[in-house]
N, C-alpha and C positions, 0 to 999 in steps of 0.2 A: 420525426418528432414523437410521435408513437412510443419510442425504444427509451426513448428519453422520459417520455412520461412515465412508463414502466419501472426505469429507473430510480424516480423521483419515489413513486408509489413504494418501492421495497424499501429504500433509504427509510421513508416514514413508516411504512411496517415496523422495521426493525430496530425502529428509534435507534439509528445509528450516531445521531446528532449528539446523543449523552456521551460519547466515546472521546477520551480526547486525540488518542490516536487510531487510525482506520488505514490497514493496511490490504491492498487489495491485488490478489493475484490471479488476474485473470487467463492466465495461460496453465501447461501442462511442464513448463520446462523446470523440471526434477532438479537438477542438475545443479540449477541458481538457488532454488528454494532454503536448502540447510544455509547458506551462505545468509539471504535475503531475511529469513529468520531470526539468525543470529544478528545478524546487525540492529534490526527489531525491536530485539530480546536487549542490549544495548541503549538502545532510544530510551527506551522505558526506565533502564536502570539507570540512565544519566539523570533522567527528570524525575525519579524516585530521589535522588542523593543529591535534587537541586529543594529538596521539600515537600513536592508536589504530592499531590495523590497522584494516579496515575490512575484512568482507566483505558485500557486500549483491545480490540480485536483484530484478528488476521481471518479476512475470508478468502476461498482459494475454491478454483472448480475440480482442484483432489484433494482428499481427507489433507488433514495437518495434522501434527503429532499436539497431543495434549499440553498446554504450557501453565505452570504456576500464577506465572504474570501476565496471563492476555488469555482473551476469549477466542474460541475460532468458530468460526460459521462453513459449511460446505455449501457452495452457490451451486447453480446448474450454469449451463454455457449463456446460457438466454439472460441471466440474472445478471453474468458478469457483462456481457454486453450490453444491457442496459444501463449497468452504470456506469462503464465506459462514455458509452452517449450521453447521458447525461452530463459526463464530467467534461467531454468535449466541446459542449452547449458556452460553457462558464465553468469557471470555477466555484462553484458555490459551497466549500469548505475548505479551509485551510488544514484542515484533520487529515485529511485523505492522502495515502502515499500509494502511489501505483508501482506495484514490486514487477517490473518488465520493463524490459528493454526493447521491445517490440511493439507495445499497443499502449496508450490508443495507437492509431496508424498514425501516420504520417511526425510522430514523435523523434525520430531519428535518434535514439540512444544507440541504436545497435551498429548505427554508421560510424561511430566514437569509436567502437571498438572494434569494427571491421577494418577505419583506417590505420588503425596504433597507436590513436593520440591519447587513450586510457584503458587501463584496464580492467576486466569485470569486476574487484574486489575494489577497486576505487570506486566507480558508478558507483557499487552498489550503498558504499558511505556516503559518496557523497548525496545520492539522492535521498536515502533514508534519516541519515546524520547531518545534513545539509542546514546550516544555521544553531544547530542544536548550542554549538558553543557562547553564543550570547546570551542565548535562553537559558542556557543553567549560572550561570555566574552570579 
């Protein structure tokens, strides 16, 4: 509960709640990032050409490249596990996209694509892009 509380605490530090999108990457895996980015960078331009304003950030516990349309924040590991926990607790935002296939634990995206029934460029729309189409129309 602790980690959670910790969690909660940064959220309000960092008035993350003004954001309408919060994308949060708390692992190292490189590889998915440009991909998870991109889809992202996507979100935002769909909900920019649905009218909206748009404000959104990506925090990651490695740097991010500089983006036009979204904030980025560098977490520590502690930072991102606590809002992991946190988010584990409840849901307590509809903002929040968790850019992993791995964590929180026991989420089992990565069993999708270890058994073949999807693959990582689908997950990664559909979890990021997921609903987006009724919302922009």
């Amino acid at each position: 509960m602790n980690n959670a509380e910790e969690g909660r605490n940064y959220w309000q530090r960092n008035k993350l709640d003004r954001y309408d999108c919060v994308l949060l990457i708390p692992d190292d895996g490189a590889s998915m990032h440009t991909a998870i980015l991109d889809t992202f960078q996507e979100r935002i331009e769909r909900l920019s050409d649905a009218g909206r304003q748009v404000r959104a950030v990506a925090a990651a516990v490695v740097p991010l490249p500089p983006s036009g349309s979204y904030e980025t924040l560098k977490l520590t590991c502690e930072e991102s596990e606590a809002l992991l926990a946190l988010y584990s607790l409840y849901e307590f935002t509809g903002n929040l996209i968790i850019g992993s296939f791995d964590l929180p634990y026991g989420r089992k995206l990565r069993n999708l694509l270890d058994s073949g029934v999807t693959t990582e460029e689908s997950l990664i729309s559909d979890v990021i892009l997921g609903g987006l189409d009724e919302t922009c129309k």
